[in-house]
DRENDO-1510 file (C-alpha; in Angstrom, 1 decimal, always signed):
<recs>
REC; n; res; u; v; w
REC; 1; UNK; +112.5; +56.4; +97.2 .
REC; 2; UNK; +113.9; +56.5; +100.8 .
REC; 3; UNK; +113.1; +59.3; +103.4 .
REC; 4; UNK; +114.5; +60.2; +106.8 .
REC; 5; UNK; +117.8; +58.3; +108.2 .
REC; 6; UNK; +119.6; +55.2; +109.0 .
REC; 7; UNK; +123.1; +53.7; +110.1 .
REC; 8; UNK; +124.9; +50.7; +108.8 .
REC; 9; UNK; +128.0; +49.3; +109.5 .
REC; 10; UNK; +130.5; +49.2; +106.6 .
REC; 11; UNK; +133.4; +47.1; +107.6 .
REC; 12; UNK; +133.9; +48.2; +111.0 .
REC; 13; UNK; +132.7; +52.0; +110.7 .
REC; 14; UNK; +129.4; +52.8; +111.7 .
REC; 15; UNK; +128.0; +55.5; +108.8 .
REC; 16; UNK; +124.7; +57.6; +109.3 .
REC; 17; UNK; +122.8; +58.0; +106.5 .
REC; 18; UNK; +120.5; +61.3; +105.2 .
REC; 19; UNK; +117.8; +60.7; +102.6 .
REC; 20; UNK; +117.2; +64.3; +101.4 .
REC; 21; UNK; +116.2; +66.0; +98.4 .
REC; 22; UNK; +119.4; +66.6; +96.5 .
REC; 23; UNK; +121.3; +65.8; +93.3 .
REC; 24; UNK; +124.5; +64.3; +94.6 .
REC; 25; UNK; +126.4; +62.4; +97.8 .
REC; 26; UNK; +128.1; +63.5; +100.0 .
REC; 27; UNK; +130.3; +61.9; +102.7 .
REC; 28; UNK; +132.0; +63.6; +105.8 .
REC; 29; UNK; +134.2; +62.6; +108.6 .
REC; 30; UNK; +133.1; +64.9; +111.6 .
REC; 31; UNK; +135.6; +65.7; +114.7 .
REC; 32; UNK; +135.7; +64.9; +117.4 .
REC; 33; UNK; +135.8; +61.5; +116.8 .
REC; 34; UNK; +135.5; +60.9; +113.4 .
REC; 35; UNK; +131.9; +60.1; +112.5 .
REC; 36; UNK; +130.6; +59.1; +109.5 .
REC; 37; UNK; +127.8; +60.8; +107.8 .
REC; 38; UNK; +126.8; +60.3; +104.1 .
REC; 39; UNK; +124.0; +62.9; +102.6 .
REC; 40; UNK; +122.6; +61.1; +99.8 .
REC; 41; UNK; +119.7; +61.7; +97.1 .
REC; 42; UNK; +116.4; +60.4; +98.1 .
REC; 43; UNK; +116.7; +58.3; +95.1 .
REC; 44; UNK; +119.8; +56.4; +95.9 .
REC; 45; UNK; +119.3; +52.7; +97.5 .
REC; 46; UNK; +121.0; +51.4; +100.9 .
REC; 47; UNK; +123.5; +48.9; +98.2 .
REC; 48; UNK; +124.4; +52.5; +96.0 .
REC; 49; UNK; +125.5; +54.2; +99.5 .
REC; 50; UNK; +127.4; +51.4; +100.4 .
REC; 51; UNK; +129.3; +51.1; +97.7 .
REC; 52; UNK; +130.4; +54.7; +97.4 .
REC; 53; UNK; +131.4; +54.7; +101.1 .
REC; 54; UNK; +134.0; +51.2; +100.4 .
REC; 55; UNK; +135.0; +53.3; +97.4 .
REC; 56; UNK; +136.1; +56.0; +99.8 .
REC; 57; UNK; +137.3; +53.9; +102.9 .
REC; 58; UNK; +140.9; +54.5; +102.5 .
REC; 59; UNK; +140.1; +58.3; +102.7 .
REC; 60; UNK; +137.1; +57.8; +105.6 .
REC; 61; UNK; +139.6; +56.0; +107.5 .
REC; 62; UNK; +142.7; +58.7; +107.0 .
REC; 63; UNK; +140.4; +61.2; +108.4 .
REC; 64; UNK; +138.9; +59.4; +111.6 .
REC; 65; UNK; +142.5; +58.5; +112.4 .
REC; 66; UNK; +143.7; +62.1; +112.1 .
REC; 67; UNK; +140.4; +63.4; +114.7 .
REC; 68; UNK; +141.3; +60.3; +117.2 .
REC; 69; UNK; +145.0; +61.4; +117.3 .
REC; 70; UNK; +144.5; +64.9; +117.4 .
REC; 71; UNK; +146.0; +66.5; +120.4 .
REC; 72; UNK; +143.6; +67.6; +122.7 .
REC; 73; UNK; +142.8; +69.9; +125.7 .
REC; 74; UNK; +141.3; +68.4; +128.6 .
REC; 75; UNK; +138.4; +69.8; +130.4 .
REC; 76; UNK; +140.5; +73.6; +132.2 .
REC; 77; UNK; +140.0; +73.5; +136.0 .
REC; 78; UNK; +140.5; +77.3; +135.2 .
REC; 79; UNK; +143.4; +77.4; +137.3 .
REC; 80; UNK; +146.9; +79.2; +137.5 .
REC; 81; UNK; +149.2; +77.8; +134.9 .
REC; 82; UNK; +146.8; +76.2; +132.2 .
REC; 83; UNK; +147.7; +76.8; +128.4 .
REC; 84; UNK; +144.9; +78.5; +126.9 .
REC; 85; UNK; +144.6; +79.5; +123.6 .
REC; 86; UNK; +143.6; +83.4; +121.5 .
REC; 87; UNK; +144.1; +83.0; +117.8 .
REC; 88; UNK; +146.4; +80.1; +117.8 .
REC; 89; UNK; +149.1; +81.8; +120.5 .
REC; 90; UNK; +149.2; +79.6; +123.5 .
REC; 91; UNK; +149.4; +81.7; +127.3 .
REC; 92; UNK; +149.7; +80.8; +130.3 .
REC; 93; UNK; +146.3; +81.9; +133.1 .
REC; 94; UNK; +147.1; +83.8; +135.6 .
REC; 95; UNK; +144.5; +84.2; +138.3 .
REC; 96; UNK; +144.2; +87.4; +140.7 .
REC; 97; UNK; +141.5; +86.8; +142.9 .
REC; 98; UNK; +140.1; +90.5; +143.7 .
REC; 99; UNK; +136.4; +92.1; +143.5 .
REC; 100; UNK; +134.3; +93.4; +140.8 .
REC; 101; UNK; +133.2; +92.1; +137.9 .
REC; 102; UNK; +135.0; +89.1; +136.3 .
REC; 103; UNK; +137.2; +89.8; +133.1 .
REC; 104; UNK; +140.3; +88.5; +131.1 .
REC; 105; UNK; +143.4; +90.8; +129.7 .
REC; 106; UNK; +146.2; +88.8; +127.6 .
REC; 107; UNK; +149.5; +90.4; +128.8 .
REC; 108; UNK; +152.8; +89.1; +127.3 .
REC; 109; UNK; +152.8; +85.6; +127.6 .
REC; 110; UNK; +149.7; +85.4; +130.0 .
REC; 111; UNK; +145.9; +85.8; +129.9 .
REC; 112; UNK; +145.3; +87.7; +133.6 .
REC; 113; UNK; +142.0; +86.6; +134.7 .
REC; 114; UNK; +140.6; +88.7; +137.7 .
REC; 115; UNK; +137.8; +87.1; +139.1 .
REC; 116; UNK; +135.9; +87.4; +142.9 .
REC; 117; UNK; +136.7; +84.9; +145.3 .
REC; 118; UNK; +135.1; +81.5; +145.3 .
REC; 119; UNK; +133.9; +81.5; +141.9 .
REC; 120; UNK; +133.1; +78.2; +140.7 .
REC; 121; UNK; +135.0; +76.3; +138.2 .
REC; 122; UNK; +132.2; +75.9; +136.1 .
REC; 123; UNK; +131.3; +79.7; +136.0 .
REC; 124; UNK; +134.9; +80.3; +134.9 .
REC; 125; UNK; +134.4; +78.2; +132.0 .
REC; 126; UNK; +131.7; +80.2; +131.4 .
REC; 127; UNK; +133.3; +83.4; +131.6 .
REC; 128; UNK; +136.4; +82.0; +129.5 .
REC; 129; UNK; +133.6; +81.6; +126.8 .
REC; 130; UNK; +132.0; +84.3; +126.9 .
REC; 131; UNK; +135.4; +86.3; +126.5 .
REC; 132; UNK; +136.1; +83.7; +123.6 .
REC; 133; UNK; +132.3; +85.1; +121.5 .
REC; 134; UNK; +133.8; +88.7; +122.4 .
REC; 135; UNK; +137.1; +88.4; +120.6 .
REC; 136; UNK; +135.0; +86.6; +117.3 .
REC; 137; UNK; +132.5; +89.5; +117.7 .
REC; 138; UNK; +135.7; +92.0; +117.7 .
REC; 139; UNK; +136.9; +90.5; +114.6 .
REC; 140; UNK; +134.1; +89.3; +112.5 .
REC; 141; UNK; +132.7; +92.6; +111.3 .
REC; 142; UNK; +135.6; +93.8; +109.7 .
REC; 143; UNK; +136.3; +90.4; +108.0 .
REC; 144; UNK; +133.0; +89.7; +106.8 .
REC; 145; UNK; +132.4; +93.4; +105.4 .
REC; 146; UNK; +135.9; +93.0; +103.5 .
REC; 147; UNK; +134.5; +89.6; +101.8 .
REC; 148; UNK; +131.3; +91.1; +101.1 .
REC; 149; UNK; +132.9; +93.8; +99.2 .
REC; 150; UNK; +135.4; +90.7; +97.6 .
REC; 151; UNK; +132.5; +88.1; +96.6 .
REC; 152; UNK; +130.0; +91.0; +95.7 .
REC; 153; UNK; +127.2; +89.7; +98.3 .
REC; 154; UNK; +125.7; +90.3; +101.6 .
REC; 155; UNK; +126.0; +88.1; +105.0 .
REC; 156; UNK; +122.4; +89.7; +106.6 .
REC; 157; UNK; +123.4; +87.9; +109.9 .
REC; 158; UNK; +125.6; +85.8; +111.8 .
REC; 159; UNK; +125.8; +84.2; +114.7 .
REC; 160; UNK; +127.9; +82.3; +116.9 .
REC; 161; UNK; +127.4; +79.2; +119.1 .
REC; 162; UNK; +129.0; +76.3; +120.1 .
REC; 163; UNK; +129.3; +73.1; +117.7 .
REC; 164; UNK; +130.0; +69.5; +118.0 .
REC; 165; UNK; +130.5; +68.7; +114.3 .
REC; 166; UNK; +131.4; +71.6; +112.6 .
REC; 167; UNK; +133.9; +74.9; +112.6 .
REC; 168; UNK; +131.1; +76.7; +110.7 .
REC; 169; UNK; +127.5; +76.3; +109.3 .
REC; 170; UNK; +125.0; +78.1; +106.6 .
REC; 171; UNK; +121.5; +78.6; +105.9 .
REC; 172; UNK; +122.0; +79.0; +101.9 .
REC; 173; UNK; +118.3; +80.1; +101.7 .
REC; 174; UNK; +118.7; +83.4; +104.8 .
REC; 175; UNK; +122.2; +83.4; +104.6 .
REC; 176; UNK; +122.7; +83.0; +107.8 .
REC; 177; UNK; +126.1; +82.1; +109.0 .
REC; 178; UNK; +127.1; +80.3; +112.2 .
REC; 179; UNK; +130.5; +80.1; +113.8 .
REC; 180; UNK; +132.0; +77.5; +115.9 .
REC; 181; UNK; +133.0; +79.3; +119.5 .
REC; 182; UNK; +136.1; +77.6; +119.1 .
REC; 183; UNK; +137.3; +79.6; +116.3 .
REC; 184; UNK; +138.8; +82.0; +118.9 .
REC; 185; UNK; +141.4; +79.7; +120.0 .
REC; 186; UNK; +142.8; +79.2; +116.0 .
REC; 187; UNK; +144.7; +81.2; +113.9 .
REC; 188; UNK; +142.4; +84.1; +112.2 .
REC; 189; UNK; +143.4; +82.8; +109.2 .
REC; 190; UNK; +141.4; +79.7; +110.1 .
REC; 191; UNK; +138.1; +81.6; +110.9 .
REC; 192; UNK; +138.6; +82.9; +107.6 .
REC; 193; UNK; +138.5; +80.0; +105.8 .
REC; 194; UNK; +135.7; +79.3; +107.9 .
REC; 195; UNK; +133.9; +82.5; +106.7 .
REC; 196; UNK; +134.6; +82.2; +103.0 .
REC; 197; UNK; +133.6; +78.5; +103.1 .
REC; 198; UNK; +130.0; +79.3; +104.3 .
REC; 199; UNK; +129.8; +82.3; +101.9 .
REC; 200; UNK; +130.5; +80.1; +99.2 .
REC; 201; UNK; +127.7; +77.9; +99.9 .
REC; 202; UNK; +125.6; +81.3; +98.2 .
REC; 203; UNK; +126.7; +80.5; +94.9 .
REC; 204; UNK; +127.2; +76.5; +95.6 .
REC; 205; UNK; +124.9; +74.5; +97.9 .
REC; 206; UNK; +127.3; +71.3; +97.9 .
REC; 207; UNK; +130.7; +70.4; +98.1 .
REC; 208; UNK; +131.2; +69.5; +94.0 .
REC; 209; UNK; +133.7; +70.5; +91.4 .
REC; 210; UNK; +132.1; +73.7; +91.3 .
REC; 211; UNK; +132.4; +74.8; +95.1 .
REC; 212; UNK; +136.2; +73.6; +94.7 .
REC; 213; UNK; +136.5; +75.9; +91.9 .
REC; 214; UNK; +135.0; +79.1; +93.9 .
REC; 215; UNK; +137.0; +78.1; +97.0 .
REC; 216; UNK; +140.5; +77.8; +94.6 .
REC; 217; UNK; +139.6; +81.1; +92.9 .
REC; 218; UNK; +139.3; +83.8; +96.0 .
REC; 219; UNK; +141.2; +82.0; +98.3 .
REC; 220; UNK; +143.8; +80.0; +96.9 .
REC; 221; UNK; +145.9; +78.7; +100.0 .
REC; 222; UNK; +142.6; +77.3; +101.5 .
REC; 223; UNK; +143.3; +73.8; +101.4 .
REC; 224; UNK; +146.7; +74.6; +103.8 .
REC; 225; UNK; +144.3; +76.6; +106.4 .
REC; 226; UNK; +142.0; +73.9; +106.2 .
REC; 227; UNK; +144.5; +71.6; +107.6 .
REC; 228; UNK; +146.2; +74.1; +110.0 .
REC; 229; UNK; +142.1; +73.8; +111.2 .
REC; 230; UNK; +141.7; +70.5; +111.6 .
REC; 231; UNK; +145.3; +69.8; +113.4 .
REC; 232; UNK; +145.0; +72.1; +116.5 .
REC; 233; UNK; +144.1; +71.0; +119.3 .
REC; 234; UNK; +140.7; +70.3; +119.8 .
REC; 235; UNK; +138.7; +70.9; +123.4 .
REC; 236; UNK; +137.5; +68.3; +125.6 .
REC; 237; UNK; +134.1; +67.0; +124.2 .
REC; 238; UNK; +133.1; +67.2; +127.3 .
REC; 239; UNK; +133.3; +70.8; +127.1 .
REC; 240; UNK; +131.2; +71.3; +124.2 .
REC; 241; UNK; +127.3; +71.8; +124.8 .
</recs>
């Protein structure tokens, strides 16, 4: 029986490999540059993972492509004239240097951010996030009460933080849901995806027949959000802590 976690190279991919304490595989392609990362039953031998991965190389291989030609943002100077983005509408930043405390106001087709003197790039990017957590912590409530009411179950706490791998996360056992920061720069319908994706990981731990079922059932059109996700523009990885 294997335990803990390897990598191999499978014709030219290099694929991580998790031993755990589950029924059945499961193989994902993670942005932002597509790697590889098989969950498989402690069980399963190193010859059994490799041949469900060359099974699924013409689908591994899709996917990495789609994450390495993804348009992305560079790393924002935080200067006047950048496109940033507020639930998948682009505007322009407009900086007004003035003093007082530091704050953002979308206005037409810019996002006004008035900010003292000297500050740093690097606090801006700061500030720019934290403005980011409070728009997702204006909107969650209300959407996560509406699908507790929908799926008949409570979300005791979220949280959210920045990701490398993923737009969302769960804790099956707490319930505890986390939410990619980046969230706020897609369409809401995206974070709700997001949201009812983790809260179907209550009823369905992995991502079987079953979980497709649930998914198809309250939210039918979630295979088209998925994808409206996973094709905007990703942030500089550089960004990302």
């Amino acid at each position: 029986m294997n335990t803990g976690s390897s990598s191999i190279m499978i014709r030219g991919i290099r694929v991580e490999i998790v031993y755990k304490h589950i029924k059945n595989l499961h193989i994902g392609v993670y942005p932002p540059d597509g790697r590889v990362k098989v969950s498989a039953p402690a069980q399963f031998e190193d010859d059994q993972v490799r041949f469900a991965v060359i099974q699924r190389l013409t689908w591994i291989r899709k996917e990495r492509h789609k994450l390495q030609t993804a348009p992305r943002q560079s790393l924002r100077d935080m200067t006047t004239g950048e496109s940033h983005y507020l639930w998948g509408r682009r505007y322009r930043l407009q900086i007004i240097e003035r003093p007082g405390a530091a704050h953002f106001e979308p206005d037409g087709h810019y996002l006004r951010y008035y900010l003292p003197a000297e500050t740093s790039a690097a606090k801006r990017r700061e500030h720019l996030d934290q403005w980011y957590r409070q728009q997702l912590r204006a909107v969650l409530p209300d959407l996560v009460s509406t699908w507790e009411q929908h799926l008949q179950v409570e979300v005791p706490k979220w949280s959210i933080r920045r990701m490398k791998t993923k737009w969302g996360s769960c804790n099956p056992e707490t319930r505890h849901i986390w939410f990619n920061v980046e969230l706020a720069k897609k369409p809401v319908e995206c974070l709700e995806y997001v949201l009812v994706h983790e809260m179907t990981h209550y009823f369905e731990r992995h991502h079987n027949l079953r979980f497709t079922h649930l998914m198809d059932t309250h939210l039918p059109d979630w295979r088209s959000r998925r994808d409206q996700l996973n094709t905007a523009p990703l942030c500089d990885e550089s960004w990302v802590a």
